[in-house]
PADOMI-288807 format. One record per residue: y, x, z of N, C-alpha, C in turn. Coordinates in pm, 1 decimal, always signed. Layout:
<atoms>
n.yy,n.xx,n.zz,ca.yy,ca.xx,ca.zz,c.yy,c.xx,c.zz
Y,X,Z,Y,X,Z,Y,X,Z
...
</atoms>
This chain:
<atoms>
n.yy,n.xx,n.zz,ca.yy,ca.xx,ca.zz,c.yy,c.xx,c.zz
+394.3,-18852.5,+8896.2,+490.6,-18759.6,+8840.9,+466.4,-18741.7,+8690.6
+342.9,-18715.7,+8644.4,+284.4,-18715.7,+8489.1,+200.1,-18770.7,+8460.6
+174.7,-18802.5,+8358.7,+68.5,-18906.9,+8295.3,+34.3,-18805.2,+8181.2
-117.2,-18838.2,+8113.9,-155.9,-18728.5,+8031.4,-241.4,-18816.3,+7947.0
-252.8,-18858.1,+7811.6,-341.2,-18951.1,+7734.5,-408.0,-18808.5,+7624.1
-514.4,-18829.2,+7595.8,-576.6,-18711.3,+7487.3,-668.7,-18816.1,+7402.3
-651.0,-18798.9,+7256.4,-714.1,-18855.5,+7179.3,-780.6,-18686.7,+7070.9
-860.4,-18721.5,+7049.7,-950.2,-18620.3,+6975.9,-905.9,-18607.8,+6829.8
-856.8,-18554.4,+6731.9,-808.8,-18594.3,+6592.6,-927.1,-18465.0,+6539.6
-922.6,-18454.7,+6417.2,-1016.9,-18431.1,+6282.8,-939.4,-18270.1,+6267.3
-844.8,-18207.4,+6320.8,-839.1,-18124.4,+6321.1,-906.6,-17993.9,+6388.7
-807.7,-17865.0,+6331.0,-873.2,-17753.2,+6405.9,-766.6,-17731.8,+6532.3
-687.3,-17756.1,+6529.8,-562.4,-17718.2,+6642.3,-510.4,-17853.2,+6720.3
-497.6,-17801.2,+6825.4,-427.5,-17920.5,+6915.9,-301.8,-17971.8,+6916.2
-207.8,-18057.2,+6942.2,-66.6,-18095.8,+6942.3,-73.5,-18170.9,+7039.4
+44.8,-18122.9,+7062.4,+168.4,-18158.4,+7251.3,+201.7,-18236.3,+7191.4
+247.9,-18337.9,+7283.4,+375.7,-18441.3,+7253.5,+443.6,-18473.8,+7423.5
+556.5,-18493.2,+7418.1,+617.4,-18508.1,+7547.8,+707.9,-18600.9,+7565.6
+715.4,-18682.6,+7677.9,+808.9,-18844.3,+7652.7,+882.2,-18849.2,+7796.0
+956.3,-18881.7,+7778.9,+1029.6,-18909.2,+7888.2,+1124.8,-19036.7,+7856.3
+1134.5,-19170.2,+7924.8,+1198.0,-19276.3,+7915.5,+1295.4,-19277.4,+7953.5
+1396.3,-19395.0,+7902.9,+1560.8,-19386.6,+8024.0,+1558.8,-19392.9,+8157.8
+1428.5,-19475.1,+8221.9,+1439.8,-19464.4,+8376.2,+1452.4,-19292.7,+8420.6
+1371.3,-19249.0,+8351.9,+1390.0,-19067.6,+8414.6,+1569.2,-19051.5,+8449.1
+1643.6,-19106.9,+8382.2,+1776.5,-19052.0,+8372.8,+1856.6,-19044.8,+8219.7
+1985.6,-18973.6,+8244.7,+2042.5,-18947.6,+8117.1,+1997.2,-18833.4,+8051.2
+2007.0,-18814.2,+7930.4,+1969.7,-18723.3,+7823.8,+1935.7,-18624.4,+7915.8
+2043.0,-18557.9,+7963.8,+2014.1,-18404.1,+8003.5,+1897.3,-18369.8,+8112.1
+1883.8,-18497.8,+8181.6,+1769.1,-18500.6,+8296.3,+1640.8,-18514.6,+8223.2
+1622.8,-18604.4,+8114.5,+1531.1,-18636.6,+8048.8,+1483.1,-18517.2,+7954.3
+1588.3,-18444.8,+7873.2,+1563.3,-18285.5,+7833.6,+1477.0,-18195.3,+7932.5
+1564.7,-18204.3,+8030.2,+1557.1,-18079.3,+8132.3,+1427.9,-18097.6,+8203.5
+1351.7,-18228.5,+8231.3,+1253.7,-18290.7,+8233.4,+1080.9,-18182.8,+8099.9
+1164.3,-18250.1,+8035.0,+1042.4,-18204.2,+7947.4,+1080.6,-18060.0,+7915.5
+1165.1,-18007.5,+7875.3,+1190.2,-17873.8,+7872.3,+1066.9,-17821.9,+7999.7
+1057.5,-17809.0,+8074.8,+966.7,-17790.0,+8197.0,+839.1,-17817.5,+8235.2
+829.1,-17966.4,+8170.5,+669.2,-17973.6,+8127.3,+607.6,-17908.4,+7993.4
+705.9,-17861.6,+7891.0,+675.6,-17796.1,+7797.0,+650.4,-17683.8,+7829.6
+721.2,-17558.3,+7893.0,+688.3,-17480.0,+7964.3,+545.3,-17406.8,+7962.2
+523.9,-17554.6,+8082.0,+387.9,-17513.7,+8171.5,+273.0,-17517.5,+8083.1
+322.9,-17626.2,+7955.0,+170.4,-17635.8,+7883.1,+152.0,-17513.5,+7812.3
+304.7,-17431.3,+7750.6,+281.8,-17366.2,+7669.3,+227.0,-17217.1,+7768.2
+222.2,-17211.8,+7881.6,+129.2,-17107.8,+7947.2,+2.2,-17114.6,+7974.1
-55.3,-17239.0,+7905.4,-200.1,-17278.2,+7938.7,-237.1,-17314.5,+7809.3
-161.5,-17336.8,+7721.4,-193.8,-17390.4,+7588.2,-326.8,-17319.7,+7564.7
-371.6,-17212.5,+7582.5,-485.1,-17129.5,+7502.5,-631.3,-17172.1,+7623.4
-607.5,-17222.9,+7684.0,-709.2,-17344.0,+7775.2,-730.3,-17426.1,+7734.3
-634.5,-17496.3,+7630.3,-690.5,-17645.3,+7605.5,-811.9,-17624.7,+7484.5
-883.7,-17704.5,+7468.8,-1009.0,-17731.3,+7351.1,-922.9,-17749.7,+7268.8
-940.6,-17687.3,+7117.3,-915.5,-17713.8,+7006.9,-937.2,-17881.8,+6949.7
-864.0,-17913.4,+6881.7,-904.7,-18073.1,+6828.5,-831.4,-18180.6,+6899.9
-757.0,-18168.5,+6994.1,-727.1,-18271.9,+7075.0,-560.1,-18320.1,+7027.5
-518.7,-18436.4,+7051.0,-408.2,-18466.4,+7037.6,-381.0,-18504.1,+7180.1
-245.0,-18458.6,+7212.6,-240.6,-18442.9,+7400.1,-105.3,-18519.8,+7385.6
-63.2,-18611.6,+7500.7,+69.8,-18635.7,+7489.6,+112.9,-18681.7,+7693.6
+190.8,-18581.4,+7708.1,+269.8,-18573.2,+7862.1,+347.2,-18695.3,+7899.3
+337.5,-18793.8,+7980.0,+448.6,-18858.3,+7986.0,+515.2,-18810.9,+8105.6
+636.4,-18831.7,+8142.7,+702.1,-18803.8,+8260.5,+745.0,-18948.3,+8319.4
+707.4,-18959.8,+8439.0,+716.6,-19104.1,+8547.3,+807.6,-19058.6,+8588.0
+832.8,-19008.1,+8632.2,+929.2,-18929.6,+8749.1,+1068.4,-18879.0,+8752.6
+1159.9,-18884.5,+8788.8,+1271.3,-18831.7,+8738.5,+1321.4,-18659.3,+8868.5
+1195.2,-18688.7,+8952.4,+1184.0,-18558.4,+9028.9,+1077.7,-18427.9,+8969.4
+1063.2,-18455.6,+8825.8,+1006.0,-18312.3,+8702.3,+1102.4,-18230.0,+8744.9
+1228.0,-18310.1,+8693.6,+1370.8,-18204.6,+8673.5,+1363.3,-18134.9,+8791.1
+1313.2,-18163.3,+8897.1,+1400.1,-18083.9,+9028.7,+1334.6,-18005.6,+9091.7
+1184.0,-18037.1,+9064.3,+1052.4,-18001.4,+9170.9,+1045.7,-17862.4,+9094.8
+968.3,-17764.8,+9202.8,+911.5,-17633.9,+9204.1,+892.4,-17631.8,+9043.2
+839.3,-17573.5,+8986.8,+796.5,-17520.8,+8896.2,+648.3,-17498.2,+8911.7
+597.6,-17431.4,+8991.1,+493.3,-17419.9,+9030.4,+393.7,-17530.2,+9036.5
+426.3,-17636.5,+9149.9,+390.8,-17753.7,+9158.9,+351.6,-17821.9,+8989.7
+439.5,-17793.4,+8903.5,+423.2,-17865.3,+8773.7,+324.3,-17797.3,+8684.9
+341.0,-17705.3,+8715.1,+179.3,-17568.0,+8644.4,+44.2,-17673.9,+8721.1
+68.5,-17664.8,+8796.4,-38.7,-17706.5,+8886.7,-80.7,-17880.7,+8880.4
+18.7,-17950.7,+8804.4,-47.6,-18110.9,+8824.6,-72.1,-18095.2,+8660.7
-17.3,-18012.0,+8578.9,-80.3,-17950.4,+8419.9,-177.3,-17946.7,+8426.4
-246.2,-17853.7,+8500.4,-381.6,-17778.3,+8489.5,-476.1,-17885.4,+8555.5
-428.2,-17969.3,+8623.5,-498.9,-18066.2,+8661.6,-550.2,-18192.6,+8611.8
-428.9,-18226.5,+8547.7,-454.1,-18323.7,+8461.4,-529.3,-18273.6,+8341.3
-521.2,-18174.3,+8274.8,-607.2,-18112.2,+8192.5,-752.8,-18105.4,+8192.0
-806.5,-18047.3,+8327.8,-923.8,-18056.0,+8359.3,-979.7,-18196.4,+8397.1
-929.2,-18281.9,+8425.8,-950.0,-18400.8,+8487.9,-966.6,-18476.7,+8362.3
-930.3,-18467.3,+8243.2,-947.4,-18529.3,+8115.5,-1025.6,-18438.0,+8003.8
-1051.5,-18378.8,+8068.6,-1172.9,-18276.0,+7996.6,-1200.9,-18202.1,+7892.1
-1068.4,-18173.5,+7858.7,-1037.5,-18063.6,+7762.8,-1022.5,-17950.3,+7772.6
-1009.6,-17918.9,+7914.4,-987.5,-17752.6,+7984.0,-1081.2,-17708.4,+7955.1
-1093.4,-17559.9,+7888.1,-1149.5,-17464.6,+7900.3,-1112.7,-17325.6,+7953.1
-1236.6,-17295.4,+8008.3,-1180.6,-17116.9,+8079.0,-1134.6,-17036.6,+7924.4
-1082.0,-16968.2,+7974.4,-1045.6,-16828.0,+7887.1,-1179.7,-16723.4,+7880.9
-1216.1,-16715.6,+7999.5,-1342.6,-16593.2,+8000.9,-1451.8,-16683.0,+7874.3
-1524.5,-16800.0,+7892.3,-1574.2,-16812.3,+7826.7,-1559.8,-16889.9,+7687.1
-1433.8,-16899.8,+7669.8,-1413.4,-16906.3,+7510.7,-1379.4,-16769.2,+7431.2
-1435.4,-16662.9,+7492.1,-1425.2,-16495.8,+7413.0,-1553.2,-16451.8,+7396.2
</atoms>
């Protein structure tokens, strides 16, 4: 459903990037697509490690349709699974 690549850059702040190809569909599926994975990152954004360059791809053309929930949840996964997640409790 998502693909997640993180390269480390020389900065202090992190940057999203989000892709979605023509197989996903036409424009509006492909919007409505990332509109949704944008979302989810931007409710976790303050989890990710500083420094990273992050970029979402979307495989799937079932982003657009699926739960919402479900997509929080393969976020936070792929996040931790590439090892940039951090808790909130202990980055304060």
């Amino acid at each position: 459903m998502l693909n997640l690549r993180t390269v480390s850059n020389r900065r202090r702040g992190t940057r999203c990037g989000f892709v979605a190809g023509k197989h996903i569909g036409k424009a509006v599926v492909r919007n409505r697509a990332k509109r949704r994975v944008r979302e989810a990152v931007r409710l976790v954004f303050s989890c990710i490690a500083p420094g990273w360059d992050v970029v979402f791809t979307i495989r799937s053309p079932l982003v657009a349709t699926t739960d919402f929930g479900q997509i929080q949840t393969t976020v936070e996964q792929l996040l931790r699974r590439s090892g940039i997640w951090h808790d909130r409790a202990s980055a304060q």
